[in-house]
N, CA, C and O atoms as a GROMACS GRO file, in nm:
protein
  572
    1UNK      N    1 -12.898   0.089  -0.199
    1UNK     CA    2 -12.785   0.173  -0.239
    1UNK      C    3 -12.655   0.100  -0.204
    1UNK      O    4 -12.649   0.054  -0.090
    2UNK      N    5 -12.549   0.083  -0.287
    2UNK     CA    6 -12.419   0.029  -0.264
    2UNK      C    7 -12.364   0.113  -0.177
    2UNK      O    8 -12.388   0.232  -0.193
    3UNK      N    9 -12.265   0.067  -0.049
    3UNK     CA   10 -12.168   0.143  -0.039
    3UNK      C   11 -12.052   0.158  -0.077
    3UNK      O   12 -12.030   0.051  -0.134
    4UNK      N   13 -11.952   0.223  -0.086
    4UNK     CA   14 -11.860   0.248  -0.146
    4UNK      C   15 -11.765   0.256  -0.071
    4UNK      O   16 -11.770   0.376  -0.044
    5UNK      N   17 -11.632   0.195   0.016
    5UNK     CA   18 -11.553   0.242   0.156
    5UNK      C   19 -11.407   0.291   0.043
    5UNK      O   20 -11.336   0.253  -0.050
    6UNK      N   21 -11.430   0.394   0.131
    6UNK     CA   22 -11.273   0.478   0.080
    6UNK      C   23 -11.200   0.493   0.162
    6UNK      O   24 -11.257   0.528   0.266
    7UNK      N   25 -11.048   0.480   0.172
    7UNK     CA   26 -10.965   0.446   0.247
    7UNK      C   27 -10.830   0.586   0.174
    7UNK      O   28 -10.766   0.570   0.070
    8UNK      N   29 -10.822   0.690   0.253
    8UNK     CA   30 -10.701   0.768   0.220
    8UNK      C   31 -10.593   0.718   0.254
    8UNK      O   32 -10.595   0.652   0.358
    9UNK      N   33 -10.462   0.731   0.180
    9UNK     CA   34 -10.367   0.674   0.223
    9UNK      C   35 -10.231   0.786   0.143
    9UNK      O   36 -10.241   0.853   0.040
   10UNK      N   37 -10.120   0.770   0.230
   10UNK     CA   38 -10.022   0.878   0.184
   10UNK      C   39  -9.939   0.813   0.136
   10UNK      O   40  -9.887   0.898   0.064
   11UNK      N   41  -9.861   0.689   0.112
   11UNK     CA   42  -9.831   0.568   0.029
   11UNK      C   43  -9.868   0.420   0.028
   11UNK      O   44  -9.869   0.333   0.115
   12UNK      N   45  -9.897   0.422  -0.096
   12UNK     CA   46  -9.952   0.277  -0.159
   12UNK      C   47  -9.911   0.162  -0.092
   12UNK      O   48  -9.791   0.133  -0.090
   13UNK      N   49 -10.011   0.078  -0.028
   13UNK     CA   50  -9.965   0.024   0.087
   13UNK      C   51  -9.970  -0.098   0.017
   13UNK      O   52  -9.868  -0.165   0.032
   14UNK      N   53 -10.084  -0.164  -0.078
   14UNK     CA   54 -10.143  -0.285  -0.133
   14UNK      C   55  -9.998  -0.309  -0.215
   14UNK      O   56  -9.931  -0.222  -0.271
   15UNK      N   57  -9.967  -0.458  -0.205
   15UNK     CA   58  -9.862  -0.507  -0.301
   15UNK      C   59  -9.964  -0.501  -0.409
   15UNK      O   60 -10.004  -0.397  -0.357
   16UNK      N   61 -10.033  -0.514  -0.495
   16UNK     CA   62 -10.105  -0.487  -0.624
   16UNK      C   63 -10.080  -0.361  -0.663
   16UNK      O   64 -10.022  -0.345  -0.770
   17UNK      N   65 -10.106  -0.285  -0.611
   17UNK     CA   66 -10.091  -0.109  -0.634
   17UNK      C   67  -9.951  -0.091  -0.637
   17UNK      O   68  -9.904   0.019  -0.669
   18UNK      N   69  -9.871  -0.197  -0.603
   18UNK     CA   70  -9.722  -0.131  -0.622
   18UNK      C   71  -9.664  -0.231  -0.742
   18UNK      O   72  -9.565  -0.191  -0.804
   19UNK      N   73  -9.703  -0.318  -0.766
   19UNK     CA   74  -9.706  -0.439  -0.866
   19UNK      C   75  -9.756  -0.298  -1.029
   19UNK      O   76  -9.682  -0.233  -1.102
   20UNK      N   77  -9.865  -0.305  -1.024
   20UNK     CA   78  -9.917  -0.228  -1.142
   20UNK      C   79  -9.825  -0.063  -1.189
   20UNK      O   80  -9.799  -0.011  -1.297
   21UNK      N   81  -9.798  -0.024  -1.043
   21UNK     CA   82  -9.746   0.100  -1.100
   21UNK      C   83  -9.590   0.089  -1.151
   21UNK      O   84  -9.531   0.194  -1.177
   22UNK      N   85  -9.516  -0.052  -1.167
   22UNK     CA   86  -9.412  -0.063  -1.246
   22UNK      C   87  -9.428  -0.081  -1.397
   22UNK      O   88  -9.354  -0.051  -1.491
   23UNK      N   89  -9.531  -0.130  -1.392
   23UNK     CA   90  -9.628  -0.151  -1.500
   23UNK      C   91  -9.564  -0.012  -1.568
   23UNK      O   92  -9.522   0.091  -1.515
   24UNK      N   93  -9.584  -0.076  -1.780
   24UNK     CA   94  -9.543   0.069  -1.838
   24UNK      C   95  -9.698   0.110  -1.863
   24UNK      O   96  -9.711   0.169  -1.970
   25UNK      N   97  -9.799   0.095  -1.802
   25UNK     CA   98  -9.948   0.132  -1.814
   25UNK      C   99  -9.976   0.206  -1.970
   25UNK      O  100  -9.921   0.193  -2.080
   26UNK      N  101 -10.068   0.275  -1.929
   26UNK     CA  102 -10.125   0.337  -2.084
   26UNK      C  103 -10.040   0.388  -2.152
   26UNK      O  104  -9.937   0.440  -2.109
   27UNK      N  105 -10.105   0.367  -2.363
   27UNK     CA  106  -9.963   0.448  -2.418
   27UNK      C  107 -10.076   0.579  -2.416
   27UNK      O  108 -10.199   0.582  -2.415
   28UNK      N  109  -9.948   0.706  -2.414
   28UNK     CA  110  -9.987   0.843  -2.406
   28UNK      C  111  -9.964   0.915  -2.282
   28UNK      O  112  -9.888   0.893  -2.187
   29UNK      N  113 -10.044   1.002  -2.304
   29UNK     CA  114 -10.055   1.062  -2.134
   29UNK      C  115 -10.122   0.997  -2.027
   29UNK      O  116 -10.219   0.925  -2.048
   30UNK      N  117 -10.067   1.021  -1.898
   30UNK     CA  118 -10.200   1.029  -1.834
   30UNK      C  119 -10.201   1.125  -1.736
   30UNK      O  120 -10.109   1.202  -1.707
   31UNK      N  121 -10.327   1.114  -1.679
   31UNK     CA  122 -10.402   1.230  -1.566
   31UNK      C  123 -10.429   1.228  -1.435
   31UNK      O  124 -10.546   1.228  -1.398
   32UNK      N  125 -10.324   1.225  -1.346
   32UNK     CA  126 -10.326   1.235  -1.242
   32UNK      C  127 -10.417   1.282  -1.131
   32UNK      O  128 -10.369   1.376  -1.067
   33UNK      N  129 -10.548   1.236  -1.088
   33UNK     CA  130 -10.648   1.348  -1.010
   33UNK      C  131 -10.611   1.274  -0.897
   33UNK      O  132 -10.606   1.152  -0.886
   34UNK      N  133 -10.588   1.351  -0.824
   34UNK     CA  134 -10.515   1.404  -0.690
   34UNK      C  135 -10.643   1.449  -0.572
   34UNK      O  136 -10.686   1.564  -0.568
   35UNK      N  137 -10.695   1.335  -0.479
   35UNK     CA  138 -10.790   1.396  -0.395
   35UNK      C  139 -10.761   1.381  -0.265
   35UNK      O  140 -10.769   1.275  -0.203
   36UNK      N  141 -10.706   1.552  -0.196
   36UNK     CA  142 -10.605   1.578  -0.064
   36UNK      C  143 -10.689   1.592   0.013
   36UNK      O  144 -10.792   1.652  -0.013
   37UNK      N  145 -10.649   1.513   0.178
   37UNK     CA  146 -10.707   1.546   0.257
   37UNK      C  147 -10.571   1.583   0.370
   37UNK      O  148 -10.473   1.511   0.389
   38UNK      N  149 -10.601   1.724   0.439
   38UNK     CA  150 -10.503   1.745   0.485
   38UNK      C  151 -10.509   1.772   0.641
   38UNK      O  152 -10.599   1.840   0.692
   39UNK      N  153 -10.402   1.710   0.716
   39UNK     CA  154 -10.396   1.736   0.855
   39UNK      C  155 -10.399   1.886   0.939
   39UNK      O  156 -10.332   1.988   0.924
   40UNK      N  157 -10.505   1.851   1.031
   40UNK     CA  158 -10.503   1.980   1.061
   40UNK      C  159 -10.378   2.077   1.123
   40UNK      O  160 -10.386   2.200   1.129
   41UNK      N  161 -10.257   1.994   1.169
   41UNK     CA  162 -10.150   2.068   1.202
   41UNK      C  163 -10.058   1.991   1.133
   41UNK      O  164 -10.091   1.872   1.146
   42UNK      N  165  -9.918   2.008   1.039
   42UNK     CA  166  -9.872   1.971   1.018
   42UNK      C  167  -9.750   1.857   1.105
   42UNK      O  168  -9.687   1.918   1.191
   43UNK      N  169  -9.724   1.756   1.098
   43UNK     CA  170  -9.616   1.625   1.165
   43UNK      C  171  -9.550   1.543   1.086
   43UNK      O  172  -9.578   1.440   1.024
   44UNK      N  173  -9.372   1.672   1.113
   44UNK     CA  174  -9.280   1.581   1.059
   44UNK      C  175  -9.258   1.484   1.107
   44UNK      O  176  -9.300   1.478   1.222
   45UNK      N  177  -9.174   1.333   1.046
   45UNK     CA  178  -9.167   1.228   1.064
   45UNK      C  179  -9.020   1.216   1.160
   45UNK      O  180  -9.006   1.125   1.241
   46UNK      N  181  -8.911   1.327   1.136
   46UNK     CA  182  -8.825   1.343   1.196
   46UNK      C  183  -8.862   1.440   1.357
   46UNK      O  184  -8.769   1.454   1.436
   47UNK      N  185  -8.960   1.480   1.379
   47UNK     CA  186  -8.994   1.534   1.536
   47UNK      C  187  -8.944   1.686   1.514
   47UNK      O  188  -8.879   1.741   1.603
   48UNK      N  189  -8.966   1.735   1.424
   48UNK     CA  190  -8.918   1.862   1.391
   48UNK      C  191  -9.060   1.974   1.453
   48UNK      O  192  -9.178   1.959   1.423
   49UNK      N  193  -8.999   2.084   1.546
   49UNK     CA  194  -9.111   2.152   1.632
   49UNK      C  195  -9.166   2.257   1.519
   49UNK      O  196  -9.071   2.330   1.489
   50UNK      N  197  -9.289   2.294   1.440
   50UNK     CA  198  -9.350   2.393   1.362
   50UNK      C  199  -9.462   2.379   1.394
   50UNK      O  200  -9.521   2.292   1.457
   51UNK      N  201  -9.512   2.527   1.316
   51UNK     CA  202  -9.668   2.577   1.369
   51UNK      C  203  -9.714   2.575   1.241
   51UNK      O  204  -9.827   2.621   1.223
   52UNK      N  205  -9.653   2.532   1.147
   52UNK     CA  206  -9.705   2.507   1.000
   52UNK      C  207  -9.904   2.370   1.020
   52UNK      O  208  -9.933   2.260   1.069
   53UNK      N  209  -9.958   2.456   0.962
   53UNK     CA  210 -10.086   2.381   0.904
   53UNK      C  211 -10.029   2.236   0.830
   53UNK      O  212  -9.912   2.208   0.802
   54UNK      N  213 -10.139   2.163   0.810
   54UNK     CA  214 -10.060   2.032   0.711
   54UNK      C  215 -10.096   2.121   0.591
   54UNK      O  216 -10.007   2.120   0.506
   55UNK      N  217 -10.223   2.212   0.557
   55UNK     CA  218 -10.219   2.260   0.439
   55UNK      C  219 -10.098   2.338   0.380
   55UNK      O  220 -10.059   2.341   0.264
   56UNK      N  221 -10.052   2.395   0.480
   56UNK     CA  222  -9.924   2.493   0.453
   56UNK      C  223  -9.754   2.380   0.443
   56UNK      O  224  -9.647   2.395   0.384
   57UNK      N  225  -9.787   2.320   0.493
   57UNK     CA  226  -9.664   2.189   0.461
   57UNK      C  227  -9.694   2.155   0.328
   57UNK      O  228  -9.592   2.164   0.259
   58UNK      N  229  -9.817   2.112   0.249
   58UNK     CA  230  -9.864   2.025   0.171
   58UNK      C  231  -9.813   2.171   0.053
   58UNK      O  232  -9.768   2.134  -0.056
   59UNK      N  233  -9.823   2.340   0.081
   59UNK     CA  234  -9.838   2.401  -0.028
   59UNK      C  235  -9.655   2.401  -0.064
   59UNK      O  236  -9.599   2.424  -0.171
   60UNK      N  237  -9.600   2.370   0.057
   60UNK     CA  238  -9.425   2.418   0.043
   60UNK      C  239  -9.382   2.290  -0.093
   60UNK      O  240  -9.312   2.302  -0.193
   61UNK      N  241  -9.455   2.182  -0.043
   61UNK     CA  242  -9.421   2.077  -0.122
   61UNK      C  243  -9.460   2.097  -0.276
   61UNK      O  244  -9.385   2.072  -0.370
   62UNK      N  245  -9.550   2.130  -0.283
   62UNK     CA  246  -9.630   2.187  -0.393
   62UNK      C  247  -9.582   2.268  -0.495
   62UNK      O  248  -9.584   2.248  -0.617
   63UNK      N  249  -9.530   2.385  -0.414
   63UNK     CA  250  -9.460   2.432  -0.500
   63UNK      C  251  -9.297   2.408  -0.545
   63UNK      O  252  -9.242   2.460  -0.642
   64UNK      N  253  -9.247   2.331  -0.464
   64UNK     CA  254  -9.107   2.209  -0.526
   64UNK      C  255  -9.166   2.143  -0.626
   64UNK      O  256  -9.113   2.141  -0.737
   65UNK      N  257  -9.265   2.090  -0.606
   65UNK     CA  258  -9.313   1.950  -0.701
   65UNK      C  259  -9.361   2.029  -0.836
   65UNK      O  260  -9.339   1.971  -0.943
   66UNK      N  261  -9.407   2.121  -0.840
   66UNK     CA  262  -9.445   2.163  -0.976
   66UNK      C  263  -9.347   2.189  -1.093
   66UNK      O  264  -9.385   2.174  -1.209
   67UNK      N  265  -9.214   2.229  -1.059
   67UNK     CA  266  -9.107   2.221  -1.126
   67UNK      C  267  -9.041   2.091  -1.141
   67UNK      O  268  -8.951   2.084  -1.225
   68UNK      N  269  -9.076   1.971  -1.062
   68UNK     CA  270  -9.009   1.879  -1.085
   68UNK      C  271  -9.102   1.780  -1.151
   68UNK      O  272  -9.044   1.680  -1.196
   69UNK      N  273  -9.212   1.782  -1.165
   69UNK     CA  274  -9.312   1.736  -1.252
   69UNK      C  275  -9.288   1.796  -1.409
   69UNK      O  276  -9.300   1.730  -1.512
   70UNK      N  277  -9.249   1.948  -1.398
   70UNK     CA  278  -9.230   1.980  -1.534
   70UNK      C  279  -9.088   1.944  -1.632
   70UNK      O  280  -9.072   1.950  -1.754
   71UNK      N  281  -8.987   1.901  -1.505
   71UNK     CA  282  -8.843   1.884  -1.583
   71UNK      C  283  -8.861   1.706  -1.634
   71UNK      O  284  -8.781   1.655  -1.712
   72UNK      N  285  -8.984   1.626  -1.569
   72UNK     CA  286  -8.999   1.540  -1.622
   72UNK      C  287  -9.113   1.514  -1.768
   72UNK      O  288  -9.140   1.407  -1.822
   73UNK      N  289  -9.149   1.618  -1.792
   73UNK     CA  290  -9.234   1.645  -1.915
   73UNK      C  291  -9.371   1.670  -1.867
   73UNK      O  292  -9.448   1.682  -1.963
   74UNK      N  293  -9.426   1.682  -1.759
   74UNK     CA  294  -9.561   1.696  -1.699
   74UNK      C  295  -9.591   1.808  -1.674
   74UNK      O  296  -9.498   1.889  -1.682
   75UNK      N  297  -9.738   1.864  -1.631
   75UNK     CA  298  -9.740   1.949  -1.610
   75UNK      C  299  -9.880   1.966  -1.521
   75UNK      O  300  -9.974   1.892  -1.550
   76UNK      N  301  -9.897   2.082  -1.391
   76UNK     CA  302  -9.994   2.084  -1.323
   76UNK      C  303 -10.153   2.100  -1.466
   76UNK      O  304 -10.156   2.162  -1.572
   77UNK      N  305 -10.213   2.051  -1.427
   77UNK     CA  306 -10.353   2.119  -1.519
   77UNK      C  307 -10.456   2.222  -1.442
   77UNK      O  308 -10.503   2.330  -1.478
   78UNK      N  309 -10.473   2.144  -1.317
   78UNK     CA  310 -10.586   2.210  -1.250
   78UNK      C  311 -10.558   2.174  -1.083
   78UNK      O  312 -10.566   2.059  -1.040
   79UNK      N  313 -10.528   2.278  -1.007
   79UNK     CA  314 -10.554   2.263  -0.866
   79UNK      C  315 -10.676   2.367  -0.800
   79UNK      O  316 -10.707   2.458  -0.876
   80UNK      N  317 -10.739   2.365  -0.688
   80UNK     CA  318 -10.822   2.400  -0.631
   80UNK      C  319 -10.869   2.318  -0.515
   80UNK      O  320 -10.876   2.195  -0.518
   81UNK      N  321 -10.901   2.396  -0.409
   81UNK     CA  322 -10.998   2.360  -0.301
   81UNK      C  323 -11.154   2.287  -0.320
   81UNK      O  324 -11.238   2.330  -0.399
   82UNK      N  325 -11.170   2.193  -0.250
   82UNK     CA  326 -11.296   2.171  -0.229
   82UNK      C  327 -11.381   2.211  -0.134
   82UNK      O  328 -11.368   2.191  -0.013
   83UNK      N  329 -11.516   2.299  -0.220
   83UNK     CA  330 -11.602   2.414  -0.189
   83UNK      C  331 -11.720   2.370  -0.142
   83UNK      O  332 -11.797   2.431  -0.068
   84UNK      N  333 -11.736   2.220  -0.205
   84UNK     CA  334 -11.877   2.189  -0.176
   84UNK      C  335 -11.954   2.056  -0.262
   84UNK      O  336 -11.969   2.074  -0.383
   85UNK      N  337 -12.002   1.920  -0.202
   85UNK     CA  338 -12.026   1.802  -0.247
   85UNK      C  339 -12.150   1.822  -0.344
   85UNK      O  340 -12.261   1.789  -0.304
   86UNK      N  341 -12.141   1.850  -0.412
   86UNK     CA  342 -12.324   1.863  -0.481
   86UNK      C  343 -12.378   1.713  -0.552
   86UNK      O  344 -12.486   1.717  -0.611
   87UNK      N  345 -12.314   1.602  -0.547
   87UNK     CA  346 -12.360   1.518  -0.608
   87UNK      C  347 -12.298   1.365  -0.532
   87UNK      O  348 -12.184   1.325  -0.558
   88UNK      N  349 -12.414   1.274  -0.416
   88UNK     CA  350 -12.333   1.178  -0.398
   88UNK      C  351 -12.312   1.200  -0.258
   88UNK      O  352 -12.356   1.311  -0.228
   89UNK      N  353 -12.246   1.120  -0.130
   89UNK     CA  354 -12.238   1.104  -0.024
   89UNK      C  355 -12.096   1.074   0.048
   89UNK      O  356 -12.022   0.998  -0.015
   90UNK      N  357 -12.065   1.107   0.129
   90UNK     CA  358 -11.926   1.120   0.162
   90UNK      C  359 -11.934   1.148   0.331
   90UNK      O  360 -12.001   1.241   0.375
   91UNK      N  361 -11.849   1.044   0.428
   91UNK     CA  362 -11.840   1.088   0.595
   91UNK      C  363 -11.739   1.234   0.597
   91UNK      O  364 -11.769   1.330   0.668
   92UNK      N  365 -11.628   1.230   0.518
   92UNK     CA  366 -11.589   1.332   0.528
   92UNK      C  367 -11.494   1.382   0.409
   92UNK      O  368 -11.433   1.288   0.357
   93UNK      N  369 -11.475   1.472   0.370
   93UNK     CA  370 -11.475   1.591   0.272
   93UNK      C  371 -11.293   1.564   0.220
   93UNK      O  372 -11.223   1.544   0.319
   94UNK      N  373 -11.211   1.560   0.083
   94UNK     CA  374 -11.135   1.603   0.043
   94UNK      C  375 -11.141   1.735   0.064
   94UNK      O  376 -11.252   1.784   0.085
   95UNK      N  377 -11.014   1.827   0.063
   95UNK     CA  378 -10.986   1.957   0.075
   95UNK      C  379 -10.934   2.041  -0.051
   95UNK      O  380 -10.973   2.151  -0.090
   96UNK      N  381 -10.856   1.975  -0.092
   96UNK     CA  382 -10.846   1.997  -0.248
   96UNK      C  383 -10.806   1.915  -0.363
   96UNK      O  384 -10.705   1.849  -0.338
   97UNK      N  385 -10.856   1.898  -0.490
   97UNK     CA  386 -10.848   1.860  -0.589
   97UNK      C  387 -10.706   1.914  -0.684
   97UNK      O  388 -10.693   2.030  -0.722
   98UNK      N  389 -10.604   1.798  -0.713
   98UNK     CA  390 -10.517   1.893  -0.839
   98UNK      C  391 -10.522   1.778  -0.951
   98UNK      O  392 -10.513   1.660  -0.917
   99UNK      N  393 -10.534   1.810  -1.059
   99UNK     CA  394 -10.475   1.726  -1.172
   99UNK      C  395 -10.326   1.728  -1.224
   99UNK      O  396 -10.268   1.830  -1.263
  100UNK      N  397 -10.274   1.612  -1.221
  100UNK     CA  398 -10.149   1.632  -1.325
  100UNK      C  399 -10.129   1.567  -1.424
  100UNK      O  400 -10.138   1.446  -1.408
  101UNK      N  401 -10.098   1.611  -1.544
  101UNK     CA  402 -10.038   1.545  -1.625
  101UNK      C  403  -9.924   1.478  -1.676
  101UNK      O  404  -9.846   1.571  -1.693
  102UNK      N  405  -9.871   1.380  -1.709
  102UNK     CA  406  -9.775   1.317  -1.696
  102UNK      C  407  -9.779   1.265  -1.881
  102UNK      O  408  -9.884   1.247  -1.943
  103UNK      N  409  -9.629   1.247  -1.944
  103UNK     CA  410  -9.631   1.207  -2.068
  103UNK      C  411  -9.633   1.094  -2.027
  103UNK      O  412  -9.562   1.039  -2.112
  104UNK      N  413  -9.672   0.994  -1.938
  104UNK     CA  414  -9.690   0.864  -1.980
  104UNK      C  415  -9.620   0.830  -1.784
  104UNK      O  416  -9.558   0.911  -1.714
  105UNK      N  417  -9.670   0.654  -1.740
  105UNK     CA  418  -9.649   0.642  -1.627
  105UNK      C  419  -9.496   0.623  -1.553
  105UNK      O  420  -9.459   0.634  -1.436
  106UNK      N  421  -9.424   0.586  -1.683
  106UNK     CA  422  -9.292   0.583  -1.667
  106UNK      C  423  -9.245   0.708  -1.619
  106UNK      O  424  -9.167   0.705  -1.524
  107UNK      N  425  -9.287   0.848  -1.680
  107UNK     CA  426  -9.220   0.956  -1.639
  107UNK      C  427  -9.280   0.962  -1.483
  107UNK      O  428  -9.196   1.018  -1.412
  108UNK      N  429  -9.401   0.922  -1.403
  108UNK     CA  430  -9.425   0.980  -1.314
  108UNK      C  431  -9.346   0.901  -1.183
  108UNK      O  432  -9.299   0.958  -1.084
  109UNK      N  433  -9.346   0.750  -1.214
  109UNK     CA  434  -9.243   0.645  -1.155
  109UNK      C  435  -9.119   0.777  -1.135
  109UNK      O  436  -9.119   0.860  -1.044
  110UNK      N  437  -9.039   0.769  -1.224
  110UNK     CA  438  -8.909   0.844  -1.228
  110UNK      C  439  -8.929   0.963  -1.184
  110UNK      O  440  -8.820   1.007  -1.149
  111UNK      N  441  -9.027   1.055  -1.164
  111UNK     CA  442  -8.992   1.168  -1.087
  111UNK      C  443  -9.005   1.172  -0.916
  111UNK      O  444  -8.943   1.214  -0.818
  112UNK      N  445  -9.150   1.083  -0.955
  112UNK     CA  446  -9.121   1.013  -0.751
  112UNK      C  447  -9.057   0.906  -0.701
  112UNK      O  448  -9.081   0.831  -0.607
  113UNK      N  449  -8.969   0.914  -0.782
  113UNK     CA  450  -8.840   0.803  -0.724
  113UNK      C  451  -8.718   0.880  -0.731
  113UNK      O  452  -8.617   0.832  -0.678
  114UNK      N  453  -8.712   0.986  -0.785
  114UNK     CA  454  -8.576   1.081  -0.790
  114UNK      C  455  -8.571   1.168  -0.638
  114UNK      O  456  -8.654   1.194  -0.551
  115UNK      N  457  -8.416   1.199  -0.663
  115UNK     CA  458  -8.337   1.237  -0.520
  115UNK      C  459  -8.388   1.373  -0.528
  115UNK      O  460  -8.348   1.433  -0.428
  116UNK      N  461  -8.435   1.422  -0.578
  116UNK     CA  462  -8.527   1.585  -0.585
  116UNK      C  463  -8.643   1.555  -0.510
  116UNK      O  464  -8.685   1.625  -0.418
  117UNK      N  465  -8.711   1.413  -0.563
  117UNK     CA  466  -8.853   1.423  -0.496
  117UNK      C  467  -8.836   1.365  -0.387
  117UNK      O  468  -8.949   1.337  -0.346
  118UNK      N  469  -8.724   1.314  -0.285
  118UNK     CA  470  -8.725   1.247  -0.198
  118UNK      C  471  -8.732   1.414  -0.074
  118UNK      O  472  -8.808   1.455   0.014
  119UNK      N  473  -8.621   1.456  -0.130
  119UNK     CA  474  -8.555   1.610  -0.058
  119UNK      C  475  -8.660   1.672  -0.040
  119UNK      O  476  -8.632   1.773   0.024
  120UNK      N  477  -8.835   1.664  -0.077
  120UNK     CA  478  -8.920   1.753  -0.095
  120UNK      C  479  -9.047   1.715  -0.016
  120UNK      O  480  -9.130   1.783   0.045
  121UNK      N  481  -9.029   1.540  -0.046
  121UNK     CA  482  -9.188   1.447  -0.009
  121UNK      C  483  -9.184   1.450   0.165
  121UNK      O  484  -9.291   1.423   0.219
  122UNK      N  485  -9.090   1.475   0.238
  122UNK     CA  486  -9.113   1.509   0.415
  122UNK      C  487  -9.208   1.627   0.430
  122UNK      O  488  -9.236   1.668   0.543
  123UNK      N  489  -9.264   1.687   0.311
  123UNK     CA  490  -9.341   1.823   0.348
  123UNK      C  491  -9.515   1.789   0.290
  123UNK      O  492  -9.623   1.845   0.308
  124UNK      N  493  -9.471   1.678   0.223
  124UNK     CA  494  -9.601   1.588   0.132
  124UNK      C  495  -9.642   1.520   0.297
  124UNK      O  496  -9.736   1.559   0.365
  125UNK      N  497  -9.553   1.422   0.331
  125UNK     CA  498  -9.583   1.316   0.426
  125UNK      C  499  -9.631   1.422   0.553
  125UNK      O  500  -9.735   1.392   0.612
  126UNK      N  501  -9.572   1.519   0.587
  126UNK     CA  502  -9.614   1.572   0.650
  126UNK      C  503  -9.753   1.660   0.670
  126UNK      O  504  -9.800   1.684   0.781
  127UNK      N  505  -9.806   1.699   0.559
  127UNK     CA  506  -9.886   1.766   0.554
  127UNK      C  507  -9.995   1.694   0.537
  127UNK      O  508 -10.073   1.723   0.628
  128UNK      N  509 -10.054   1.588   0.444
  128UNK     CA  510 -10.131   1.493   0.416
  128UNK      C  511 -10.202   1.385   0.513
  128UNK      O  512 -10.163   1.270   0.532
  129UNK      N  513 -10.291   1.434   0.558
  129UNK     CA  514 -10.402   1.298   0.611
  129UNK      C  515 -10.419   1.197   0.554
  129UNK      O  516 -10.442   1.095   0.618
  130UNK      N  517 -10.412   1.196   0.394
  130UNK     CA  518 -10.427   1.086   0.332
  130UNK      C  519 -10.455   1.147   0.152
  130UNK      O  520 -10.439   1.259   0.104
  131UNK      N  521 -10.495   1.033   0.098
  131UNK     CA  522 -10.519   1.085  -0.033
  131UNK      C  523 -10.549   0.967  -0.127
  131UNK      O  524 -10.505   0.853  -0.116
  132UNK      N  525 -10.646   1.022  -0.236
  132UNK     CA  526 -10.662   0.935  -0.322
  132UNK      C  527 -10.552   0.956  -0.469
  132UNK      O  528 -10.525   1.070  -0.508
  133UNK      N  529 -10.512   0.867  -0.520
  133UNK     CA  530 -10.478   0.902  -0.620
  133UNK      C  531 -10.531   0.863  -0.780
  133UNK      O  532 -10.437   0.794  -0.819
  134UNK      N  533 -10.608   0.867  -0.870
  134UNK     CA  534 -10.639   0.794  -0.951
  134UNK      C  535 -10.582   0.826  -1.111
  134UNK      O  536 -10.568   0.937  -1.162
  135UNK      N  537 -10.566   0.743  -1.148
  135UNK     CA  538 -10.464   0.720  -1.311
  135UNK      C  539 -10.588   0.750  -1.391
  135UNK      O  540 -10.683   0.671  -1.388
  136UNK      N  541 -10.593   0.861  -1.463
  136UNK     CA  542 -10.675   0.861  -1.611
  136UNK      C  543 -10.638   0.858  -1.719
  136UNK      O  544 -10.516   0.872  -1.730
  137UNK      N  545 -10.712   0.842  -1.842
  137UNK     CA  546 -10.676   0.862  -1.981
  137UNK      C  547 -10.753   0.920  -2.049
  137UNK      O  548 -10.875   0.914  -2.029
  138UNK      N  549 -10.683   1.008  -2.169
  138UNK     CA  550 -10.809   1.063  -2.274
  138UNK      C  551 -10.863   1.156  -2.211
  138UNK      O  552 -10.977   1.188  -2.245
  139UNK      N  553 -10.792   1.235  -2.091
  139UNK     CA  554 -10.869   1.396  -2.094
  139UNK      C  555 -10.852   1.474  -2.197
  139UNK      O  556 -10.741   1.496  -2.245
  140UNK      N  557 -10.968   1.524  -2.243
  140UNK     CA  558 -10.931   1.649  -2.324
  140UNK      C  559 -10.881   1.787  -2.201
  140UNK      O  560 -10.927   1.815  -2.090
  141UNK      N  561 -10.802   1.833  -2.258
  141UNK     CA  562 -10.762   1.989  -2.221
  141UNK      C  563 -10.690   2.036  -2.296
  141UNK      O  564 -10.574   2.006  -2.326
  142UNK      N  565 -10.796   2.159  -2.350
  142UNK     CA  566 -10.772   2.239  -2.424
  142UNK      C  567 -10.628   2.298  -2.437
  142UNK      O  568 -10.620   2.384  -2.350
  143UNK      N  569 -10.480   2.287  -2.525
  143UNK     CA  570 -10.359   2.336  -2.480
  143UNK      C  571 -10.344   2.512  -2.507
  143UNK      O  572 -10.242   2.572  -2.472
   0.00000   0.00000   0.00000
């Protein structure tokens, strides 16, 4: 059996991964799947004292980011918790799954590089253990 090592991370650390995502990548949409793993108490980067969960940091952000994903033409598709591995092996568990859609990679560059998403991502950084992020193409979903 291969193994597979997965490494969560809350920004793209590899110069390749930051090389490609200037990149104007695929034409069309693409599909953002989003796999969160979240700290069990939330830690701002500024030493700020709260009793906030990282899940409850991660939802404040969440709900900023969904409007600012949409003023860039995107839009959430699918968020939810993870309930349960039924297929495949894993040391330890994502917490929840979201998809986003994006009209293309340029728009998603420009919304997490804007002074909206900067004002918002201390509640991302904070809340997040880590995360996968992966670029798709060619989902169908039904509009």
């Amino acid at each position: 059996m291969h193994e597979m090592k997965i490494v969560n991370e809350v920004t793209p650390t590899e110069p390749a991964q930051l090389a490609e995502l200037m990149q104007p990548g695929p034409d069309g949409p693409i599909y953002m799947v989003n796999l969160l793993k979240f700290k069990e108490f939330a830690e701002y980067e500024d030493g700020r004292e709260t009793d906030l969960s990282g899940k409850d940091a991660y939802a404040i952000y969440g709900a900023a980011v969904v409007p600012l994903v949409m003023q860039h033409g995107g839009r959430l598709v699918f968020s939810g918790a993870v309930s349960w591995l039924m297929l495949g092996q894993a040391d330890d568990m994502w917490d929840q799954v979201a998809v986003v859609e994006y009209p293309d990679r340029a728009a998603l560059v420009a919304m997490s590089s804007s002074d909206d998403y900067a004002k918002i991502a201390v509640h991302r950084s904070a809340g997040l253990a880590g995360q996968l992020n992966i670029e798709t193409t060619g989902l169908f979903v039904p509009k």
